[in-house]
C-alpha positions as CSV (number, residue, x, y, z in Angstrom):
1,X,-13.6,-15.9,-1.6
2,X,-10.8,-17.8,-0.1
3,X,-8.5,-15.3,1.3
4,X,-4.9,-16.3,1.9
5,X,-4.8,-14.8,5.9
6,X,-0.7,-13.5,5.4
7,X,-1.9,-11.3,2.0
8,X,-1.2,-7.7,2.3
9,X,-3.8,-5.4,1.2
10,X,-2.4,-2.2,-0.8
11,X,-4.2,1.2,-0.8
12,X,-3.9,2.8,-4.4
13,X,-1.4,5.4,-3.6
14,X,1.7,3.0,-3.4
15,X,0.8,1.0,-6.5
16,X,0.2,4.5,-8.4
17,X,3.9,6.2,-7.0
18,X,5.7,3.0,-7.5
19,X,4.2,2.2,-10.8
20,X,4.7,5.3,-12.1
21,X,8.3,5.9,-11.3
22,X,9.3,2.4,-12.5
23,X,9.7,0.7,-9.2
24,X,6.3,-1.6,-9.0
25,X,8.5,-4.8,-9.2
26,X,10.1,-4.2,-5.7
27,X,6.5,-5.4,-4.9
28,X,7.0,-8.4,-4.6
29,X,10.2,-8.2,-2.7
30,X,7.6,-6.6,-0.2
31,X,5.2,-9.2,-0.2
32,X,8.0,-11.6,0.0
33,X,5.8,-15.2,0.5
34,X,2.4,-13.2,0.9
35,X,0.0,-12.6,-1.4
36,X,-0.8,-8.9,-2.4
37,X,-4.8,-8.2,-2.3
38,X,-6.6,-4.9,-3.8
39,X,-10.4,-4.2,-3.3
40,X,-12.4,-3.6,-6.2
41,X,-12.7,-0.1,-5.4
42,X,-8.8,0.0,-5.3
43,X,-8.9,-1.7,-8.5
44,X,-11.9,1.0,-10.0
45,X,-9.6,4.1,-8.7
46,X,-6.6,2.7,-10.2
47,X,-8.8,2.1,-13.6
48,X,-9.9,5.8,-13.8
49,X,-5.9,6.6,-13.5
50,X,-5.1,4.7,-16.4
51,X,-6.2,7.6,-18.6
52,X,-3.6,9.9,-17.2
53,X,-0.9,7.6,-16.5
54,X,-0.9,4.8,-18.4
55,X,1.9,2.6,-16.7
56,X,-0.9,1.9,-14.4
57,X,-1.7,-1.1,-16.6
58,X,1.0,-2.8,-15.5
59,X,-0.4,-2.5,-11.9
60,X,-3.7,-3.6,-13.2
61,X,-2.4,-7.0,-15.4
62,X,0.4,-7.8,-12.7
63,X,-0.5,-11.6,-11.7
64,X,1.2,-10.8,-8.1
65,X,-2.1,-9.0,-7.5
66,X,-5.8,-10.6,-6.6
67,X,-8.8,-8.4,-6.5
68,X,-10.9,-9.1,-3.8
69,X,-14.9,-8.6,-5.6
70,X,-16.3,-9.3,-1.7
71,X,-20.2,-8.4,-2.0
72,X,-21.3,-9.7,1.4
73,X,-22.9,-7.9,4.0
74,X,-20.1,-7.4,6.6
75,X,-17.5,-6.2,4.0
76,X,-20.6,-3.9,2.4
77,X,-21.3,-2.6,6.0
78,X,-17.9,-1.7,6.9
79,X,-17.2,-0.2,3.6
80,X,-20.3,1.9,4.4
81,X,-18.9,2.7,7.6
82,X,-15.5,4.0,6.2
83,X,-17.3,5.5,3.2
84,X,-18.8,7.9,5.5
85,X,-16.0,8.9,7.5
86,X,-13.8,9.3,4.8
87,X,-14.8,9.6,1.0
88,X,-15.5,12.6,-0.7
89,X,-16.8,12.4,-3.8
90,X,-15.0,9.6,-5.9
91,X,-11.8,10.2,-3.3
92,X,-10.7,7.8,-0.8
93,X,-12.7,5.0,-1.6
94,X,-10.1,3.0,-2.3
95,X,-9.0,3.5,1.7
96,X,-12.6,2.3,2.1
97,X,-12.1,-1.1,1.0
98,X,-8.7,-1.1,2.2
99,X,-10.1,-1.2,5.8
100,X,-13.0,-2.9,5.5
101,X,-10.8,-6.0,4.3
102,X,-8.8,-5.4,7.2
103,X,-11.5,-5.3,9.6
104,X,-14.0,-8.3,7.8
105,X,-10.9,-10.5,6.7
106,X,-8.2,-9.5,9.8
107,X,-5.7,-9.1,6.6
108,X,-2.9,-6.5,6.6
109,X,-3.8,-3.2,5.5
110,X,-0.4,-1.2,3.8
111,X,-1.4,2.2,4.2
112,X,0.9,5.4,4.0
113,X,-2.0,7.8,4.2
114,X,-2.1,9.1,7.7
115,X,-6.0,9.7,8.5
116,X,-6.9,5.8,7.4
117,X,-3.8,4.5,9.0
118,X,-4.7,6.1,12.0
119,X,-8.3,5.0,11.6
120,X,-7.1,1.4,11.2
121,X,-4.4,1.4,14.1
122,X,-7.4,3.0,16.2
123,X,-9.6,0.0,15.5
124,X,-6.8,-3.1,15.8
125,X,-6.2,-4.0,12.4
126,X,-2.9,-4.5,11.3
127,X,-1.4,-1.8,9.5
128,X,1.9,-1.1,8.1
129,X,3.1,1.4,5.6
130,X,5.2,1.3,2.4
131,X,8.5,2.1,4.6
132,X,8.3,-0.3,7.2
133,X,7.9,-2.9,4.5
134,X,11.0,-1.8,2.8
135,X,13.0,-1.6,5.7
136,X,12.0,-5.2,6.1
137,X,13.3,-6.2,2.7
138,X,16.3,-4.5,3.5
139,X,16.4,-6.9,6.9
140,X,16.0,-9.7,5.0
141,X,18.5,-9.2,2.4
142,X,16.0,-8.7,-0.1
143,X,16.7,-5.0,-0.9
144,X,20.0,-2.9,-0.6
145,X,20.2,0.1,1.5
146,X,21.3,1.9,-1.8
147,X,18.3,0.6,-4.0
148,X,15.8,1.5,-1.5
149,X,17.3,4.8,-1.5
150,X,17.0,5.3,-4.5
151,X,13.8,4.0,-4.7
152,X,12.7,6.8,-2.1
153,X,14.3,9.7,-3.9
154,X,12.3,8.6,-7.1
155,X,8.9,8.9,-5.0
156,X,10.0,11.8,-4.0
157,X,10.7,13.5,-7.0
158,X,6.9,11.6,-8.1
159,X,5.8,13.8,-5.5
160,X,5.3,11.4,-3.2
161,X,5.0,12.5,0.6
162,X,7.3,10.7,2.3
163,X,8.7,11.5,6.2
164,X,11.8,12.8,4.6
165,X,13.8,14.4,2.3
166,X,15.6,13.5,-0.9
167,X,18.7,11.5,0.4
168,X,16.8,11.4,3.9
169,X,15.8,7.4,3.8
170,X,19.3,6.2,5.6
171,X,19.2,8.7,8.7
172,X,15.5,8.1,8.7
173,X,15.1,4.2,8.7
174,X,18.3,4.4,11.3
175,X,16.8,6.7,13.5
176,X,13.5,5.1,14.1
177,X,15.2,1.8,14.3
178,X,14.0,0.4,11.4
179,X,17.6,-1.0,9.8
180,X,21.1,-0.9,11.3
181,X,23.4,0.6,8.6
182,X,27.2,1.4,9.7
């Protein structure tokens, strides 16, 4: 499969928060001029969701968004690898195929869960997370302070972790020198 080397490769717990509290067209302020990659098994957790929440579909039909079907042996043995260390059950194989893009392809992994992030940033790959990306639409005039925090209270309130509190994102994002805000 011919892999555009700039994509970012999401994790299913930022499609499903910012799906489901109306925000998943920010995405592609996030991607900006990169594509936006899921793994099938990103794709297969996101599928079993549907049931419960079905604005899901949107994530699912949303052209922005290329599955990757890779079936070859490196991407198969990595998955295997990450598969062992981190599924459980049905969970967290979405993570699995987030990293083994990143480590087959050398794509961008966003991923806001700490233990594969920290996996990932252990082995090299390039990793970011849901805020940095917003902070960087915010940089680039792309995004508003105000939108973004209002886009962080809705995750919030969606029970979304996040390193903050409702109303938090500002202080945050200015603290760990993410945006300057006056």
């Amino acid at each position: 499969m011919t892999q555009d080397p700039d994509a970012l490769v999401f994790d299913t717990g930022p499609l499903r928060h910012f799906a489901g509290e109306g925000w998943l067209g920010v995405l592609k302020f996030l991607a900006g001029d990169r594509g936006v990659v899921i793994p099938e098994s990103v794709q297969r957790e996101l599928k079993r969701q549907v049931h419960d929440l079905p604005v899901l579909q949107q994530v699912l039909d949303a052209e922005l968004i290329r599955v990757d079907r890779s079936d070859d042996l490196p991407f198969l043995m990595a998955f295997a690898n990450y598969e062992q260390r981190l599924a459980v059950g049905q969970q967290n194989l979405g993570e699995c195929g987030v990293l083994a893009l990143g480590k087959t392809r050398g794509l961008e992994l966003v991923l806001d869960d700490r233990v594969p992030r920290a996996i990932a940033e252990e082995e090299g790959l390039r990793v970011t997370a849901t805020l940095p990306l917003l902070c960087c639409a915010i940089r680039d005039k792309q995004l508003t302070v105000p939108m973004v925090e209002s886009l962080a209270d809705d995750l919030i309130a969606g029970q979304y972790f996040l390193p903050f509190g409702p109303g938090g994102f500002r202080h945050w994002a200015c603290e760990e020198g993410l945006i300057d805000y006056e």
